[in-house]
Predicted model as a PDB file, atoms N, CA, C, CB and O in Angstrom, pLDDT in the B-factor column:
MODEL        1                                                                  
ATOM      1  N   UNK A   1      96.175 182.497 332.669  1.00 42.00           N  
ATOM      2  CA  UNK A   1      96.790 182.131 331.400  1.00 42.00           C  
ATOM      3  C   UNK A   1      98.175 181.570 331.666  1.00 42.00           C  
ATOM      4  CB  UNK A   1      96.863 183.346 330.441  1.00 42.00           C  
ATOM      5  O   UNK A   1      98.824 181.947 332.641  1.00 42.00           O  
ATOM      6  N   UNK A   2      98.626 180.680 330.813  1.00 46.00           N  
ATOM      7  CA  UNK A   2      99.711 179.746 330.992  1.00 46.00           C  
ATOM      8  C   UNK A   2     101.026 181.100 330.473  1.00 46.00           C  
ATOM      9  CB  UNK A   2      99.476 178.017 329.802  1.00 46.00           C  
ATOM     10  O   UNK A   2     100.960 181.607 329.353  1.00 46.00           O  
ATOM     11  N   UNK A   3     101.987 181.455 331.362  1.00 42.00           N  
ATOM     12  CA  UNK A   3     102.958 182.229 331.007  1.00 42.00           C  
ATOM     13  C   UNK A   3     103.980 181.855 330.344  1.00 42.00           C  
ATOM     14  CB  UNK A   3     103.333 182.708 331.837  1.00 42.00           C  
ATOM     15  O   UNK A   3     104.819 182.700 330.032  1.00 42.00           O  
ATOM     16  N   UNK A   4     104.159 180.330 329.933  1.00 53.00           N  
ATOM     17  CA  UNK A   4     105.235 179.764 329.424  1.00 53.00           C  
ATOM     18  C   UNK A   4     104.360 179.140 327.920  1.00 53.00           C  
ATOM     19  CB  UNK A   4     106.008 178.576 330.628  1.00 53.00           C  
ATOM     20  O   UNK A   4     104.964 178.435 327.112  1.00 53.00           O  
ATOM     21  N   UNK A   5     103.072 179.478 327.747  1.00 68.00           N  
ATOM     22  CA  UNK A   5     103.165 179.199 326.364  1.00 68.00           C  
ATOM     23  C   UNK A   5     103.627 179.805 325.303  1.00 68.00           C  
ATOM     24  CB  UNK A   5     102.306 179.029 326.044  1.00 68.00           C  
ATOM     25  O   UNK A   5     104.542 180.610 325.479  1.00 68.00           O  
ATOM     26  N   UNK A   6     103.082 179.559 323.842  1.00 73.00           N  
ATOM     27  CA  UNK A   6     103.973 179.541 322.882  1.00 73.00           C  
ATOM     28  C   UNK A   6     103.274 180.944 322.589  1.00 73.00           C  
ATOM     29  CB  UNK A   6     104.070 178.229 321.773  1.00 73.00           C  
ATOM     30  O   UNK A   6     102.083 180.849 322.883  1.00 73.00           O  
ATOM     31  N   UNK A   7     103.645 182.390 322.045  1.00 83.00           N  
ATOM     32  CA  UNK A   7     102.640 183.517 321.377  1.00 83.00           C  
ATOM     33  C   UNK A   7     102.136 183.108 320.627  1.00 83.00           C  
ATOM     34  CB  UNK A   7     102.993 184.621 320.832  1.00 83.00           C  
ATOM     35  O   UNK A   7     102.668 182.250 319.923  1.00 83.00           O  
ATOM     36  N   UNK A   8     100.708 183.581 320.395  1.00 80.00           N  
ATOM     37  CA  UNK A   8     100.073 183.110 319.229  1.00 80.00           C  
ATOM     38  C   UNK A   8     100.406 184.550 318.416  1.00 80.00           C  
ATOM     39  CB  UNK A   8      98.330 182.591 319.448  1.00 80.00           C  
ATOM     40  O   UNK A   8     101.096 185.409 318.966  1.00 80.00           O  
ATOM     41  N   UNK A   9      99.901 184.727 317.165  1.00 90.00           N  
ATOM     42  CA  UNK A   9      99.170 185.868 316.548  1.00 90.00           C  
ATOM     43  C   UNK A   9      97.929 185.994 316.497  1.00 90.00           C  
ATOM     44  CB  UNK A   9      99.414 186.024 315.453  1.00 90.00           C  
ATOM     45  O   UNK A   9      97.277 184.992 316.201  1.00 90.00           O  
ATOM     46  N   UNK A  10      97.261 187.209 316.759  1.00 89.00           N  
ATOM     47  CA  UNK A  10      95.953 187.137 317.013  1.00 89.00           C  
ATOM     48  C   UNK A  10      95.100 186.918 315.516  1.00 89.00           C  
ATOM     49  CB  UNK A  10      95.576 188.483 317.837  1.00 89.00           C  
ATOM     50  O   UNK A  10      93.886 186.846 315.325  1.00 89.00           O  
ATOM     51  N   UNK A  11      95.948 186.862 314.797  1.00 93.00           N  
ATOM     52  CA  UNK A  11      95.359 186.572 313.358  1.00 93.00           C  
ATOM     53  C   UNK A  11      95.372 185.429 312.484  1.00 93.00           C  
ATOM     54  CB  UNK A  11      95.828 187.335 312.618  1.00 93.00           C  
ATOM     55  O   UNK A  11      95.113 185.243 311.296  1.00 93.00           O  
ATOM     56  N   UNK A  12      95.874 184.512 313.742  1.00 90.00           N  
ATOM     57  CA  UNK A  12      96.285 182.879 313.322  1.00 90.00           C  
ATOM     58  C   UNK A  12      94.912 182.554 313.806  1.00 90.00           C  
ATOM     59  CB  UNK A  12      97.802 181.906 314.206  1.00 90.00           C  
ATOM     60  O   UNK A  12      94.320 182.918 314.822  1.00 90.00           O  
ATOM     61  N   UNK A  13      94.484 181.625 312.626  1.00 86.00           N  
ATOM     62  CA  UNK A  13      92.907 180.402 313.014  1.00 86.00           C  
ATOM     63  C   UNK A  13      93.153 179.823 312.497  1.00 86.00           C  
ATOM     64  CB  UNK A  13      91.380 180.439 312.808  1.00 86.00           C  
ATOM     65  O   UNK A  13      93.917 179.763 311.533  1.00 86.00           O  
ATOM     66  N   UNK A  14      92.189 178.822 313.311  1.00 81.00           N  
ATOM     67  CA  UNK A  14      92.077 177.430 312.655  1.00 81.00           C  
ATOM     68  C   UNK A  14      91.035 176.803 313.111  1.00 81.00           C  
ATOM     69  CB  UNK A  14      93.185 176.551 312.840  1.00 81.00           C  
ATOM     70  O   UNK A  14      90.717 177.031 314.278  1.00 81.00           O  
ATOM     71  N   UNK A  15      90.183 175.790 312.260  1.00 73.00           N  
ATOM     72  CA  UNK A  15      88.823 175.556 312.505  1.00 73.00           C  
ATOM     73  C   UNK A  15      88.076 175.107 314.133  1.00 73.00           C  
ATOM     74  CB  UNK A  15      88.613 174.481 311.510  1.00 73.00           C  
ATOM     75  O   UNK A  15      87.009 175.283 314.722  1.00 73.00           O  
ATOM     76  N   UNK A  16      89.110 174.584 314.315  1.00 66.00           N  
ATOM     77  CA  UNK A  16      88.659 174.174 316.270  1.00 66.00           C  
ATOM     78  C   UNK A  16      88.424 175.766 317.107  1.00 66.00           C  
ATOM     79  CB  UNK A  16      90.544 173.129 317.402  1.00 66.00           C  
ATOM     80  O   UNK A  16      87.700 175.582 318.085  1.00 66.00           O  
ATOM     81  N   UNK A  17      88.780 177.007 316.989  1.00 62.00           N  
ATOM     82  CA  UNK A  17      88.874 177.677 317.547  1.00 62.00           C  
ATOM     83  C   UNK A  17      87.614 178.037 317.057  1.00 62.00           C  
ATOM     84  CB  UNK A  17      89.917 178.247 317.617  1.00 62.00           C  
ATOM     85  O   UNK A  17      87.088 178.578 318.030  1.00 62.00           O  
ATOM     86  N   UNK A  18      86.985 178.056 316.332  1.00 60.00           N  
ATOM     87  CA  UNK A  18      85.754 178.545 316.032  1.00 60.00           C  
ATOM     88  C   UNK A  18      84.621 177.395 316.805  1.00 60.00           C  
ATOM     89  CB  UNK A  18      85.647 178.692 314.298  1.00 60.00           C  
ATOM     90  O   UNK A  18      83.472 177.706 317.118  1.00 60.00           O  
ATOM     91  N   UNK A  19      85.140 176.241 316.988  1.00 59.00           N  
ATOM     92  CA  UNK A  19      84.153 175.529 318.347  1.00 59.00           C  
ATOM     93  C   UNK A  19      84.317 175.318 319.171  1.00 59.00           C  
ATOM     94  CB  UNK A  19      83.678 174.634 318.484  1.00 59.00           C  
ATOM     95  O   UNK A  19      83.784 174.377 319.759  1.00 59.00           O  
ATOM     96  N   UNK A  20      85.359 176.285 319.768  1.00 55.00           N  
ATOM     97  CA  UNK A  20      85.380 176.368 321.386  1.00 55.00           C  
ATOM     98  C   UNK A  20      84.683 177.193 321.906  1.00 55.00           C  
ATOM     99  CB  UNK A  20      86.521 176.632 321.980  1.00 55.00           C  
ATOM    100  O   UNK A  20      84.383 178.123 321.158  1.00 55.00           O  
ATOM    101  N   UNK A  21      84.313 177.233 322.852  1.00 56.00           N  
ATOM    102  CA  UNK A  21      83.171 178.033 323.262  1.00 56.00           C  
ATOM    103  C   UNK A  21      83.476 179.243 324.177  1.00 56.00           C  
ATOM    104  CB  UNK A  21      82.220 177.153 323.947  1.00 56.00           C  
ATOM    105  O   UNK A  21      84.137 179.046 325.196  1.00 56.00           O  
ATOM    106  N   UNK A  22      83.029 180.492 323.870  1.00 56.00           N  
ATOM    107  CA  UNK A  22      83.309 182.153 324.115  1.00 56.00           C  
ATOM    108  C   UNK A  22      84.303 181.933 325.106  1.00 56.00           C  
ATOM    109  CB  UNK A  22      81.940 183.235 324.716  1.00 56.00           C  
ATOM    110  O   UNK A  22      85.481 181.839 324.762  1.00 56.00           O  
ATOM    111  N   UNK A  23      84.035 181.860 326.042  1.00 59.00           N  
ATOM    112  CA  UNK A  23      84.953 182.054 327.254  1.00 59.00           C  
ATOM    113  C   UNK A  23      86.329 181.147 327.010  1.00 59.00           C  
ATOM    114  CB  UNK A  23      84.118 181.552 328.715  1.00 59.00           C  
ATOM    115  O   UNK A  23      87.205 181.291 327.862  1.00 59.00           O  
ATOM    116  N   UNK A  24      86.532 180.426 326.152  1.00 54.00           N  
ATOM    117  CA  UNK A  24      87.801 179.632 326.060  1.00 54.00           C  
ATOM    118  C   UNK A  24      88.695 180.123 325.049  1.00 54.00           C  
ATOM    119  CB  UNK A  24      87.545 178.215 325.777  1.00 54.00           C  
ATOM    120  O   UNK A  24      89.897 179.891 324.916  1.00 54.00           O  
ATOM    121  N   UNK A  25      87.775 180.982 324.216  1.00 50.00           N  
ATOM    122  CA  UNK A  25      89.035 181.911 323.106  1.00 50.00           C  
ATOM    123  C   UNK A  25      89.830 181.990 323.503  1.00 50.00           C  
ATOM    124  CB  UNK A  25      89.055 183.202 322.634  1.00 50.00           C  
ATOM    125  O   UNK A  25      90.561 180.999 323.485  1.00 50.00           O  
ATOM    126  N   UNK A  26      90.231 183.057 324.072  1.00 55.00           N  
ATOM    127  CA  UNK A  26      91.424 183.714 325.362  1.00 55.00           C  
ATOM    128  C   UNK A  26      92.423 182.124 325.272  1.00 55.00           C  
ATOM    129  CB  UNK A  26      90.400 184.133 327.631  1.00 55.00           C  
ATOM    130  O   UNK A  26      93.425 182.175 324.560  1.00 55.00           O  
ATOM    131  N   UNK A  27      92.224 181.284 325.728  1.00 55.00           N  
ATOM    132  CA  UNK A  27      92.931 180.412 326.217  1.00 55.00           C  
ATOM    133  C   UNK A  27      92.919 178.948 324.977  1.00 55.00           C  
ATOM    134  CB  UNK A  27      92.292 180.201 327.777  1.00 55.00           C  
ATOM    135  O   UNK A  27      93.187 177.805 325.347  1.00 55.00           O  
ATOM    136  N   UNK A  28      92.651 179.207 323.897  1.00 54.00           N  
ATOM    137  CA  UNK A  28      92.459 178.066 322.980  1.00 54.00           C  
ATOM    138  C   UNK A  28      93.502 177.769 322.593  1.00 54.00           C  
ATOM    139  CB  UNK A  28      91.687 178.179 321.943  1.00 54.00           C  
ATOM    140  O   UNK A  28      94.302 178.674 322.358  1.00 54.00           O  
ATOM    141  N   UNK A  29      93.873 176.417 322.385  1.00 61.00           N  
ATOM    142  CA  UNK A  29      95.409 175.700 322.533  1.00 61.00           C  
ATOM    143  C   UNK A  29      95.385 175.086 320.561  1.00 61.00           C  
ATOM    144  CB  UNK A  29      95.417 173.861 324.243  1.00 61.00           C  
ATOM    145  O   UNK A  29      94.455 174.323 320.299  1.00 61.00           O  
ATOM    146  N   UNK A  30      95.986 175.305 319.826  1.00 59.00           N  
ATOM    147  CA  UNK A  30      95.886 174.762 318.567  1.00 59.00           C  
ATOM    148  C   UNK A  30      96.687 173.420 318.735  1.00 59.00           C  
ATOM    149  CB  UNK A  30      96.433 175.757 317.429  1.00 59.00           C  
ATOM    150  O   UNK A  30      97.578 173.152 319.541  1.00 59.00           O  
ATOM    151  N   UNK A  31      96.199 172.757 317.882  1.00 61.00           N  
ATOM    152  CA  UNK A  31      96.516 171.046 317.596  1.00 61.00           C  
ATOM    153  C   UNK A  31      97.560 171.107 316.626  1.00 61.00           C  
ATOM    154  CB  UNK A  31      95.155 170.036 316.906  1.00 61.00           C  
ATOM    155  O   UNK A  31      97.321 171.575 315.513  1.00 61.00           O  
ATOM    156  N   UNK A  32      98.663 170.695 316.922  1.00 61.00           N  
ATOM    157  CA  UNK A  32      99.888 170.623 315.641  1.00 61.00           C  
ATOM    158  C   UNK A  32      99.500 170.042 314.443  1.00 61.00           C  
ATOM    159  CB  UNK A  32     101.177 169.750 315.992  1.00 61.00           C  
ATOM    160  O   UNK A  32     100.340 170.093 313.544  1.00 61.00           O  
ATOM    161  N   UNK A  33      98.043 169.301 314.109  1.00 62.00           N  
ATOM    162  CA  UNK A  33      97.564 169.137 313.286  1.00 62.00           C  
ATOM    163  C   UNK A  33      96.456 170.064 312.744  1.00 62.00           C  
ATOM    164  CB  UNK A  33      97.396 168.164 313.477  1.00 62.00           C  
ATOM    165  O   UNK A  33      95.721 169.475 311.950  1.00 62.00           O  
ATOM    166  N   UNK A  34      96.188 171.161 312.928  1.00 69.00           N  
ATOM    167  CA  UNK A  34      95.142 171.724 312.651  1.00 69.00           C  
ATOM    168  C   UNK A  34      95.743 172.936 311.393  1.00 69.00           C  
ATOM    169  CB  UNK A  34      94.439 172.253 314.110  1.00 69.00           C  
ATOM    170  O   UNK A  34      96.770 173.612 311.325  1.00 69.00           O  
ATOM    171  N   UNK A  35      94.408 172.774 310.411  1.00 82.00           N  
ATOM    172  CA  UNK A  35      95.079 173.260 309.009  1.00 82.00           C  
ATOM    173  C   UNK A  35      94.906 174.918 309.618  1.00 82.00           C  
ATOM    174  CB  UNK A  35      94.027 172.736 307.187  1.00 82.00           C  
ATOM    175  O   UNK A  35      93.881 175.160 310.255  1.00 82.00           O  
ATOM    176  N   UNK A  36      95.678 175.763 309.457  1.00 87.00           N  
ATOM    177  CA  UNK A  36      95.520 177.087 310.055  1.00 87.00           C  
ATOM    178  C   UNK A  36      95.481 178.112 308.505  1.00 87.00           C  
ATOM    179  CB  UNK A  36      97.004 177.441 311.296  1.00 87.00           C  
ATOM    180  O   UNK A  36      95.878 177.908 307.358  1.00 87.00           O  
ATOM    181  N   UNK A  37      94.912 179.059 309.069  1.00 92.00           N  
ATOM    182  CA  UNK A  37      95.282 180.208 307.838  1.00 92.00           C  
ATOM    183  C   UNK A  37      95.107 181.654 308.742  1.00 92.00           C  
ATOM    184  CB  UNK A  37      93.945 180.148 306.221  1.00 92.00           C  
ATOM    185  O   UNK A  37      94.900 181.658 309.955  1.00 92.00           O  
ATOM    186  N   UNK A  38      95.233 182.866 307.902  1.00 94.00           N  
ATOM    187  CA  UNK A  38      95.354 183.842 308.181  1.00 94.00           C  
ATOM    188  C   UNK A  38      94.431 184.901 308.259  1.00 94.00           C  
ATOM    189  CB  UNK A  38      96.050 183.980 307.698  1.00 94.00           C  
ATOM    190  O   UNK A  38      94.389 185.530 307.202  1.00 94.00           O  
ATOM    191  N   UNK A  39      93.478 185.434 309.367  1.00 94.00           N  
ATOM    192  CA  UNK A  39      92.396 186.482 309.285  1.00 94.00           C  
ATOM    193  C   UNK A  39      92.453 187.562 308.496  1.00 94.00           C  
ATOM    194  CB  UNK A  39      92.180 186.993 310.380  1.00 94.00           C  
ATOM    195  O   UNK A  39      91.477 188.170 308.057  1.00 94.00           O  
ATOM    196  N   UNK A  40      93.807 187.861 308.272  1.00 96.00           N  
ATOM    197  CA  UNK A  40      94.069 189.243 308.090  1.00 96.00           C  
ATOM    198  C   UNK A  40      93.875 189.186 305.916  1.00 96.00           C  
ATOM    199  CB  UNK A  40      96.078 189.706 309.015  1.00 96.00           C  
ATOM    200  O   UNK A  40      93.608 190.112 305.151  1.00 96.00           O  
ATOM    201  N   UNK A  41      94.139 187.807 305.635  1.00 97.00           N  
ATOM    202  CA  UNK A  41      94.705 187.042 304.066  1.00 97.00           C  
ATOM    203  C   UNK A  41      93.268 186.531 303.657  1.00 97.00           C  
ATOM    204  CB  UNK A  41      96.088 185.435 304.205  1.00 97.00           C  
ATOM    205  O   UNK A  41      92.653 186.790 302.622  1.00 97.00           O  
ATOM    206  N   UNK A  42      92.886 185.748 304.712  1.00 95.00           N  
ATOM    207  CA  UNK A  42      92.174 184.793 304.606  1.00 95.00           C  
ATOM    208  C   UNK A  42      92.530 183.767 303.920  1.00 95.00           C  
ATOM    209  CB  UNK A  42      91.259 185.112 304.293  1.00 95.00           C  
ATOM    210  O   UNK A  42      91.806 182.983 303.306  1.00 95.00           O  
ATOM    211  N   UNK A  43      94.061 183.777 304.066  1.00 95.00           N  
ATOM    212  CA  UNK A  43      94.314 182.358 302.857  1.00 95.00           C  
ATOM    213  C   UNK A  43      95.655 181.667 304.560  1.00 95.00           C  
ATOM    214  CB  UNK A  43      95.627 183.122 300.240  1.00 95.00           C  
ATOM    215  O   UNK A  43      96.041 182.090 305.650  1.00 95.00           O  
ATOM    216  N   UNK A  44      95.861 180.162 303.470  1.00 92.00           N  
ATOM    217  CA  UNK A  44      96.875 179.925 304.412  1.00 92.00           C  
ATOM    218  C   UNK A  44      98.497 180.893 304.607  1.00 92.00           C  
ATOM    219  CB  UNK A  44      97.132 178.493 304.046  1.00 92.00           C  
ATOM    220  O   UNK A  44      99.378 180.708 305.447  1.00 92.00           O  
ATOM    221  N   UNK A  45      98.439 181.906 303.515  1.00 96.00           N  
ATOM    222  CA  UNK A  45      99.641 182.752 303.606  1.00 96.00           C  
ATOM    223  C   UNK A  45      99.516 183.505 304.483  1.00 96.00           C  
ATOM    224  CB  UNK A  45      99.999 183.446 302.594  1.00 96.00           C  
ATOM    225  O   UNK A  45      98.430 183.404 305.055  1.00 96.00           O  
ATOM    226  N   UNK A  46     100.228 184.306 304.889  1.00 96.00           N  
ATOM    227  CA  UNK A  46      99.890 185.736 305.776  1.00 96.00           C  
ATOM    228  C   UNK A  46     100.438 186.994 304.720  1.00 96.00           C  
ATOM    229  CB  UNK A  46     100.933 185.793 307.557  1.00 96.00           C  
ATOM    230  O   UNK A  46     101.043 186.818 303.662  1.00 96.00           O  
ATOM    231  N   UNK A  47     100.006 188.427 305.386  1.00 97.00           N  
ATOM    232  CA  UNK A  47     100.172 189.347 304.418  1.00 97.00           C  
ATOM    233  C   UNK A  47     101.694 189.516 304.123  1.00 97.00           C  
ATOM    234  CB  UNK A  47      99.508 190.608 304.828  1.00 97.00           C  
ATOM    235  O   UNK A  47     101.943 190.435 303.343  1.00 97.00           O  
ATOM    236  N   UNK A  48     102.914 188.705 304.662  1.00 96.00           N  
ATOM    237  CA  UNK A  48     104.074 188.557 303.900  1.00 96.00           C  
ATOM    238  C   UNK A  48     104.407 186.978 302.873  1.00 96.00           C  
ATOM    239  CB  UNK A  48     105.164 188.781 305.060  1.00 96.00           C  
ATOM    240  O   UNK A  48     105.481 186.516 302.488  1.00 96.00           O  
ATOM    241  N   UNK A  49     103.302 186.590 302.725  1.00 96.00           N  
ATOM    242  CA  UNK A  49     103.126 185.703 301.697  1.00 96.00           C  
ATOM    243  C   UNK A  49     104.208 184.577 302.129  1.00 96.00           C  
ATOM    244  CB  UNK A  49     103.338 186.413 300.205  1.00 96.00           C  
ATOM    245  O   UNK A  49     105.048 184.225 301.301  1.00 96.00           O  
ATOM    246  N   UNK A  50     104.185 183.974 303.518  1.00 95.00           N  
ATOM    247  CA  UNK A  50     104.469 183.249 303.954  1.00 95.00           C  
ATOM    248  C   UNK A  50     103.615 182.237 304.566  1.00 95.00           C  
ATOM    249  CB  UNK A  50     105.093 183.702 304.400  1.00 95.00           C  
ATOM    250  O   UNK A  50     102.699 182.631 305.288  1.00 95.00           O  
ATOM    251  N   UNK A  51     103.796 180.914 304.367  1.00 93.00           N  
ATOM    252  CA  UNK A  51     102.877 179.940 305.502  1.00 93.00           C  
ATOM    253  C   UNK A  51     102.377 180.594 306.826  1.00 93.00           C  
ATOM    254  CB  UNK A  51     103.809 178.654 306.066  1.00 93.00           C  
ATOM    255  O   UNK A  51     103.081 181.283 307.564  1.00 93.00           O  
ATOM    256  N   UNK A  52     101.228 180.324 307.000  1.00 91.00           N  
ATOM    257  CA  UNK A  52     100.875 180.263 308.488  1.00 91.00           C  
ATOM    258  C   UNK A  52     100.633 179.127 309.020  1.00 91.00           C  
ATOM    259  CB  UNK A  52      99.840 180.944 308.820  1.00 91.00           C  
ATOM    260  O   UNK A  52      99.980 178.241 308.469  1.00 91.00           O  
ATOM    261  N   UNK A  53     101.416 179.018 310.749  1.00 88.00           N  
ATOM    262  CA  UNK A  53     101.360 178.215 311.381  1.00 88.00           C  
ATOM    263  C   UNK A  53     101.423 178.744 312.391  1.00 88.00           C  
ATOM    264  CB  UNK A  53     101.962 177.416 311.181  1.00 88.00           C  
ATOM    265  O   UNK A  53     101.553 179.925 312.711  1.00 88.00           O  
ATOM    266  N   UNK A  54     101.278 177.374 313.202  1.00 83.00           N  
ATOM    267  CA  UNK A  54     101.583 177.983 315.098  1.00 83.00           C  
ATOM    268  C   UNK A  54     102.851 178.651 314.745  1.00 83.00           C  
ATOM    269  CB  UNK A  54     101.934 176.503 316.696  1.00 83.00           C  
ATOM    270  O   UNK A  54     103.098 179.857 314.747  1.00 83.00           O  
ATOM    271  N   UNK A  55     104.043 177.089 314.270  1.00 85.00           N  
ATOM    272  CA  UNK A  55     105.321 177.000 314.687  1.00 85.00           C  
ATOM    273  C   UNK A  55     105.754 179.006 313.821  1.00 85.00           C  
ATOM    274  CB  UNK A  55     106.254 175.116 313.875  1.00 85.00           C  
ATOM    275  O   UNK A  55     106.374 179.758 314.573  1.00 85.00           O  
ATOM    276  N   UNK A  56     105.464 179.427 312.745  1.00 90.00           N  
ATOM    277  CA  UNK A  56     105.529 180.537 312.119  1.00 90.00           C  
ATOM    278  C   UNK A  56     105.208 181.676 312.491  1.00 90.00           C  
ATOM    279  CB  UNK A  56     105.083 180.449 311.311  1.00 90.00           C  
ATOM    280  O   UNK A  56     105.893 182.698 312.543  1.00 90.00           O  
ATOM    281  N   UNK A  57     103.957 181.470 312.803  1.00 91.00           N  
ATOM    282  CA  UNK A  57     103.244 183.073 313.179  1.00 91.00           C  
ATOM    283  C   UNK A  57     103.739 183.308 314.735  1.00 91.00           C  
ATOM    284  CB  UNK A  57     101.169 183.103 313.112  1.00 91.00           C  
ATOM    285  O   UNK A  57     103.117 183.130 315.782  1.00 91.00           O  
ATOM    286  N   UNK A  58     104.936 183.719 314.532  1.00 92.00           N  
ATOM    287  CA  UNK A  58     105.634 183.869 316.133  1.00 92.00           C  
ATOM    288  C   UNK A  58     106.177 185.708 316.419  1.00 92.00           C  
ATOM    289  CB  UNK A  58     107.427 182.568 316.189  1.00 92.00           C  
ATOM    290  O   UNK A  58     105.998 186.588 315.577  1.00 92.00           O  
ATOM    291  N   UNK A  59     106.504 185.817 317.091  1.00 95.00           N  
ATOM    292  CA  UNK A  59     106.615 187.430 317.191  1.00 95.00           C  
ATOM    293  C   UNK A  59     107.838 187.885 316.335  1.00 95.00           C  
ATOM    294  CB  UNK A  59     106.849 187.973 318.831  1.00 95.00           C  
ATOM    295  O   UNK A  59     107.956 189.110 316.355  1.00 95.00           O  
ATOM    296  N   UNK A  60     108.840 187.200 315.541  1.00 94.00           N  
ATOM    297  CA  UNK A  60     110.187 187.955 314.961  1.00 94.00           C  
ATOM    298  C   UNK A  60     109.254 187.987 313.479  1.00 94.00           C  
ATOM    299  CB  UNK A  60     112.100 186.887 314.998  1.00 94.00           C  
ATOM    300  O   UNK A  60     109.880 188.088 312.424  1.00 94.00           O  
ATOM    301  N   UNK A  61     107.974 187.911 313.455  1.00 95.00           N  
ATOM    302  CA  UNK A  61     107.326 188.190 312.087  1.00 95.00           C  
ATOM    303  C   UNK A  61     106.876 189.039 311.495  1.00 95.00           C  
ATOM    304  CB  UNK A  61     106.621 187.754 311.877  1.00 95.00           C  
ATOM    305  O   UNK A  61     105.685 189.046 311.808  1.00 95.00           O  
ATOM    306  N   UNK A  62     107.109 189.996 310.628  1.00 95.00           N  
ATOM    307  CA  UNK A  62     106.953 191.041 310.425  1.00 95.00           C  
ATOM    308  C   UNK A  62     105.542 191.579 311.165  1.00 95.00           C  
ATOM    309  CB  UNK A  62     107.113 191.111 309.099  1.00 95.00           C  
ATOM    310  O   UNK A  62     105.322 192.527 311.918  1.00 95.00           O  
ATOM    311  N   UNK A  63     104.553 190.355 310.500  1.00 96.00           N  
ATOM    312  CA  UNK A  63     102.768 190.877 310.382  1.00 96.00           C  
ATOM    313  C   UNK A  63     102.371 190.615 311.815  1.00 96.00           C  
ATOM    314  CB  UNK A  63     101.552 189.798 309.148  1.00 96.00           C  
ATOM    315  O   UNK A  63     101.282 190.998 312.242  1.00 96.00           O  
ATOM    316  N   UNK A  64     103.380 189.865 312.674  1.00 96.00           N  
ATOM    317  CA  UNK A  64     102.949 189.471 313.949  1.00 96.00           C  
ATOM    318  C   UNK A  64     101.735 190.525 314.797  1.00 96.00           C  
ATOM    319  CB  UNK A  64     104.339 189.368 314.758  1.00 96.00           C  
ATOM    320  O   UNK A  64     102.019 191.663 315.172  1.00 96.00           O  
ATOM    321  N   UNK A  65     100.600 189.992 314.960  1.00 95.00           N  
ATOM    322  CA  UNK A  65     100.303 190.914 316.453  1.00 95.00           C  
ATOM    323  C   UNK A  65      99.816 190.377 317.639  1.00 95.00           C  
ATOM    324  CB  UNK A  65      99.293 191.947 316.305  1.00 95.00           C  
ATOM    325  O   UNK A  65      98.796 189.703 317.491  1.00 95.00           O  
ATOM    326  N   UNK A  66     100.220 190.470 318.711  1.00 91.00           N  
ATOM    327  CA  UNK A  66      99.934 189.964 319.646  1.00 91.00           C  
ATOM    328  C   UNK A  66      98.853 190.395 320.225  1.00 91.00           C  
ATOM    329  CB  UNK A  66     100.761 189.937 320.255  1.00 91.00           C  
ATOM    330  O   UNK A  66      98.294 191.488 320.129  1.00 91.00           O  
ATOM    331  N   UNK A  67      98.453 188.972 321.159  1.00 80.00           N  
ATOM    332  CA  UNK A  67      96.956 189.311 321.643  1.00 80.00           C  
ATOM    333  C   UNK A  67      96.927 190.257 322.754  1.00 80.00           C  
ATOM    334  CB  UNK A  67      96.168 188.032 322.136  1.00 80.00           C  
ATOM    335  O   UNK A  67      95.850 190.613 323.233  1.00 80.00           O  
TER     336      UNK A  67                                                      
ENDMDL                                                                          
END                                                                             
Protein backbone atom coordinates (compact mmCIF):
# COMPACT_ATOMS: atom_id res chain seq x y z
CA UNK A 1 0.00 0.00 0.00
CA UNK A 2 1.11 3.48 -1.03
CA UNK A 3 2.24 5.19 2.51
CA UNK A 4 2.03 8.67 1.25
CA UNK A 5 -1.55 8.50 0.16
CA UNK A 6 -4.38 10.52 1.06
CA UNK A 7 -6.70 8.55 4.31
CA UNK A 8 -9.68 7.52 3.11
CA UNK A 9 -12.76 6.87 5.50
CA UNK A 10 -13.82 3.55 5.39
CA UNK A 11 -17.31 4.84 4.92
CA UNK A 12 -16.57 7.03 1.89
CA UNK A 13 -18.02 5.33 -1.67
CA UNK A 14 -18.40 5.94 -4.69
CA UNK A 15 -19.71 4.05 -7.67
CA UNK A 16 -16.25 2.83 -9.29
CA UNK A 17 -15.37 1.13 -6.09
CA UNK A 18 -18.14 -1.11 -6.38
CA UNK A 19 -16.42 -2.26 -9.95
CA UNK A 20 -13.25 -2.88 -8.94
CA UNK A 21 -12.66 -6.12 -8.41
CA UNK A 22 -12.25 -7.95 -4.64
CA UNK A 23 -8.72 -7.90 -4.33
CA UNK A 24 -8.35 -4.13 -5.36
CA UNK A 25 -10.72 -2.73 -2.56
CA UNK A 26 -7.87 -2.42 -0.16
CA UNK A 27 -6.12 -0.29 -2.67
CA UNK A 28 -9.00 1.60 -4.76
CA UNK A 29 -7.91 5.11 -5.76
CA UNK A 30 -11.19 7.55 -6.13
CA UNK A 31 -11.42 9.90 -9.22
CA UNK A 32 -11.71 13.66 -8.16
CA UNK A 33 -14.66 13.33 -10.24
CA UNK A 34 -16.52 10.63 -8.75
CA UNK A 35 -19.99 11.55 -7.08
CA UNK A 36 -19.25 10.00 -3.48
CA UNK A 37 -21.67 9.56 -0.53
CA UNK A 38 -21.70 8.09 2.81
CA UNK A 39 -22.22 4.19 4.01
CA UNK A 40 -22.87 5.02 7.28
CA UNK A 41 -26.00 8.10 5.82
CA UNK A 42 -26.36 6.65 2.73
CA UNK A 43 -26.78 10.08 1.46
CA UNK A 44 -24.05 12.44 0.09
CA UNK A 45 -23.90 13.98 3.82
CA UNK A 46 -22.14 12.11 6.49
CA UNK A 47 -23.61 11.55 10.02
CA UNK A 48 -22.35 15.27 10.85
CA UNK A 49 -24.45 16.52 8.03
CA UNK A 50 -21.60 17.60 6.12
CA UNK A 51 -20.54 16.89 2.34
CA UNK A 52 -18.73 13.85 1.64
CA UNK A 53 -15.71 13.79 -0.28
CA UNK A 54 -12.24 12.48 -0.70
CA UNK A 55 -10.93 16.09 -0.12
CA UNK A 56 -13.52 16.01 3.41
CA UNK A 57 -13.79 12.72 4.77
CA UNK A 58 -10.20 13.11 6.20
CA UNK A 59 -9.19 12.10 9.77
CA UNK A 60 -9.75 15.79 11.81
CA UNK A 61 -13.57 14.58 11.14
CA UNK A 62 -15.52 13.90 13.74
CA UNK A 63 -17.30 10.55 11.97
CA UNK A 64 -13.87 9.71 10.48
CA UNK A 65 -12.88 5.92 10.59
CA UNK A 66 -10.06 4.61 9.32
CA UNK A 67 -9.45 1.57 7.42
Amino acid sequence: MDTNAVPVCKRLRSRGFYLAEPEEVDHFEFSPESSCWCASTMTVLGPDDILCSLEMCQPDRACFEAR
